[in-house]
C-alpha positions in Angstrom: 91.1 -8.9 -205.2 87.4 -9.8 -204.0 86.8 -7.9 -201.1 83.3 -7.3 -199.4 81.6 -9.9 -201.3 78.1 -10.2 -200.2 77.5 -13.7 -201.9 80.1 -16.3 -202.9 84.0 -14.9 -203.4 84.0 -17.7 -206.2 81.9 -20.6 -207.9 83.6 -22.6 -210.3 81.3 -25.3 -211.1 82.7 -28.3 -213.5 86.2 -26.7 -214.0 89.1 -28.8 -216.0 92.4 -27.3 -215.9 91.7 -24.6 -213.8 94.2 -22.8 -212.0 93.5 -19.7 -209.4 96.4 -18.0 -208.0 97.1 -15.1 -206.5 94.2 -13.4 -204.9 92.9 -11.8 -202.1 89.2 -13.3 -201.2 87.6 -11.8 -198.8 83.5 -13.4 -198.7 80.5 -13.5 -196.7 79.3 -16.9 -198.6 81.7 -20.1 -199.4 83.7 -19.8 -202.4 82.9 -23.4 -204.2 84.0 -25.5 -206.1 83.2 -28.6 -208.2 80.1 -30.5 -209.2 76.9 -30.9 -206.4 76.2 -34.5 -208.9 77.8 -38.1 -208.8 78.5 -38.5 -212.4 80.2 -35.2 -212.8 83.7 -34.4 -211.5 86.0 -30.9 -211.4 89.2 -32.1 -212.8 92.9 -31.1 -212.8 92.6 -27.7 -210.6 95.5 -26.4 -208.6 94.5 -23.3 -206.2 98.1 -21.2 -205.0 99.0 -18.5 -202.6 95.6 -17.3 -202.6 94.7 -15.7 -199.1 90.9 -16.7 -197.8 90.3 -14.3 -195.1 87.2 -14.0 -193.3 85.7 -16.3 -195.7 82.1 -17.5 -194.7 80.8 -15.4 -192.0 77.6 -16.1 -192.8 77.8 -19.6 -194.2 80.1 -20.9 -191.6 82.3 -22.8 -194.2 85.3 -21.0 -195.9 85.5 -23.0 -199.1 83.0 -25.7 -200.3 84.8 -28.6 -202.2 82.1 -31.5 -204.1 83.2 -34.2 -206.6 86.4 -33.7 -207.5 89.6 -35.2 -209.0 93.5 -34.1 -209.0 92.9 -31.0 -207.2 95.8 -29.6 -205.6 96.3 -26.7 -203.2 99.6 -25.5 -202.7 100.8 -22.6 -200.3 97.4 -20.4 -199.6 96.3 -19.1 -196.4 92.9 -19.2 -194.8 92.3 -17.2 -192.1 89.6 -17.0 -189.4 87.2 -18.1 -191.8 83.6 -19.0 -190.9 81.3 -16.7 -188.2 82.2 -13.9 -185.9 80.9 -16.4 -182.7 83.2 -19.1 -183.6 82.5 -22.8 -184.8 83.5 -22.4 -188.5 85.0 -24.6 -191.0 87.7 -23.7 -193.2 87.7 -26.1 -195.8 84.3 -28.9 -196.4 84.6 -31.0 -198.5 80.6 -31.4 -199.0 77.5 -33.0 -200.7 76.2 -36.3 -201.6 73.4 -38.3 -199.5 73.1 -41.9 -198.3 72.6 -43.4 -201.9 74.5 -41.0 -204.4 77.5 -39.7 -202.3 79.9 -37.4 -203.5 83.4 -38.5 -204.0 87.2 -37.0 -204.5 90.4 -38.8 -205.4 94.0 -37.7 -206.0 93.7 -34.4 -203.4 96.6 -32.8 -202.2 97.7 -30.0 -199.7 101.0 -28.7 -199.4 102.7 -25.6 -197.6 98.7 -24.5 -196.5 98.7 -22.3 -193.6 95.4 -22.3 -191.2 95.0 -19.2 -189.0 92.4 -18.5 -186.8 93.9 -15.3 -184.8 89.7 -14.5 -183.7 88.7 -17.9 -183.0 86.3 -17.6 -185.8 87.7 -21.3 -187.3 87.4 -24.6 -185.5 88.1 -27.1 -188.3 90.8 -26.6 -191.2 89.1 -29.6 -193.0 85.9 -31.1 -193.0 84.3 -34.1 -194.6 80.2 -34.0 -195.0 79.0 -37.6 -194.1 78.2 -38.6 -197.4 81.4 -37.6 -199.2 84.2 -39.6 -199.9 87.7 -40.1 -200.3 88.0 -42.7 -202.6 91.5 -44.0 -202.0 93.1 -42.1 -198.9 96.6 -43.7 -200.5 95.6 -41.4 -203.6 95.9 -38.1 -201.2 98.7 -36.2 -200.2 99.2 -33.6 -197.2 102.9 -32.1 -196.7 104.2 -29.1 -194.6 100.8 -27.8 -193.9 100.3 -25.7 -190.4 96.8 -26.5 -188.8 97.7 -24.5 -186.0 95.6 -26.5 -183.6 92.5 -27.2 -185.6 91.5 -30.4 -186.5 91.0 -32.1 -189.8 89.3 -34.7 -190.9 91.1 -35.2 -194.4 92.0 -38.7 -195.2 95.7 -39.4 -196.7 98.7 -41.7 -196.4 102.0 -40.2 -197.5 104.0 -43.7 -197.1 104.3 -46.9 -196.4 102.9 -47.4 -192.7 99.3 -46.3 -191.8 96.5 -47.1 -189.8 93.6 -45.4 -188.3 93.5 -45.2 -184.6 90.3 -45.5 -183.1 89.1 -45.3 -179.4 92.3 -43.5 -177.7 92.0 -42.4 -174.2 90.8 -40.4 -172.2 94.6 -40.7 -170.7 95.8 -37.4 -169.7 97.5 -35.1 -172.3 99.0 -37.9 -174.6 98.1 -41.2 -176.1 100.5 -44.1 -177.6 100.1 -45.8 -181.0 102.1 -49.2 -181.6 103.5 -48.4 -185.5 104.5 -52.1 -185.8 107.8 -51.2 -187.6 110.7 -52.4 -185.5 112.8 -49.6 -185.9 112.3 -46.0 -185.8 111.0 -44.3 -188.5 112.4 -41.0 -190.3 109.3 -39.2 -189.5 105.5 -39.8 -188.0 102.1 -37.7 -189.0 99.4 -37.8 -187.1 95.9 -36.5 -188.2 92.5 -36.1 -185.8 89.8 -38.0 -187.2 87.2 -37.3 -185.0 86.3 -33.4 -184.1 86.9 -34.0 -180.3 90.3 -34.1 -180.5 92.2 -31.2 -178.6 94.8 -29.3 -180.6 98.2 -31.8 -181.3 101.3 -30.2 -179.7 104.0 -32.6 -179.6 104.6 -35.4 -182.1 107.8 -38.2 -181.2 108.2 -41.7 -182.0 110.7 -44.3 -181.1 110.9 -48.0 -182.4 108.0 -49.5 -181.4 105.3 -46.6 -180.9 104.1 -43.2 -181.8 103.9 -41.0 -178.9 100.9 -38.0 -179.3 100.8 -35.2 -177.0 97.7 -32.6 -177.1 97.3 -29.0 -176.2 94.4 -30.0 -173.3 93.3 -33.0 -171.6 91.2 -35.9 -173.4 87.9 -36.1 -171.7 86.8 -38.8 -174.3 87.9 -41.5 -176.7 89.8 -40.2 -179.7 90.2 -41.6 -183.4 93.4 -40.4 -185.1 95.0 -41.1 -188.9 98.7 -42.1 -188.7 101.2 -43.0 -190.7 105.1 -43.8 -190.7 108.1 -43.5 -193.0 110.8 -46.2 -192.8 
């Protein structure tokens, strides 16, 4: 249990085969992890049923992620992390600049929860600008519950996928042609840019994917989506 912590919960820097599981983290600062440098990677790390609670009141980012590869988080909660006023981030995935980005490959989130019973949290995930997802293919996101925040994580989890760009403003819901023919068994659909309202309704049908939000549009949206036959 961490609880209290004035600085950083955690800071594993260059890790390999890492696994943290189990714990309560409770941390002014951003628990981090990974390599700040483009040549240097944390590799093989799995994070489980850890619970990040009130993580980065005072940075305004719950966990800070830089080059990494085959991390996985599986089944931890983080709630109402970043400042008491509101506007924080749960996870960043952070670093880099214009001509030595950071990078991460082979990322994946399943059965994550995203709470934000304060308001404290605007975004589950974050990507700086100069950090990349190297192959979004490579990424994986199943069962998770943003809970109305937003994310800007890049993945396809089958074999249909496109990103969305330009979407409204048209009301409370916005269509996106899939291109399959017939309907598919299921349909994700991810924001992609942070003025995207919360997602409340997901169908689809043969020919489209239908989006309904929790508010109206009052500007063009861009949204990740992607299809399983």
């Amino acid at each position: 249990m961490i609880k209290n912590a004035s600085g950083n919960g955690f800071e594993l820097i260059g890790p390999c085969q890492a696994l943290v599981s189990g714990n309560y983290i409770n941390a002014l600062n951003s628990n981090v992890i990974g390599y700040d440098n483009p040549s240097d990677f944390a590799i093989d790390m799995i994070l489980s049923n850890n619970y990040f609670d009130k993580c980065g009141s005072t940075s305004g980012y719950g966990l800070l992620v830089f080059n990494c590869k085959r991390l996985k988080f599986n089944t931890n909660v983080f709630n109402d992390c970043g400042p008491v006023a509101g506007g924080g981030t749960a996870i960043l995935f952070n670093g880099g600049t214009i001509t030595v980005p950071c990078s991460s490959d082979y990322v994946s989130f399943d059965q994550n929860i995203f709470l934000t019973p304060t308001a404290r949290t605007s975004i589950a995930i974050q990507k700086a600008t100069y950090h990349n997802f190297i192959i979004p293919r490579n990424n994986r996101f199943f069962n998770n519950q943003l809970n109305g925040l937003s994310s800007a994580f890049q993945y396809i989890n089958d074999n249909n996928f496109a990103l969305a760009t330009g979407l409204g403003p048209a009301g409370t819901s916005v269509t996106i042609a899939h291109g399959l023919g017939s309907i598919p068994r299921w349909a994700t659909v991810t924001p992609q840019s942070n003025n995207v309202p919360g997602i409340k309704n997901i169908t689809v049908d043969s020919i489209n994917i239908t989006v309904t939000f929790t508010a109206a549009i009052i500007a063009p949206v861009s949204l990740w989506w992607s299809v399983e036959v």
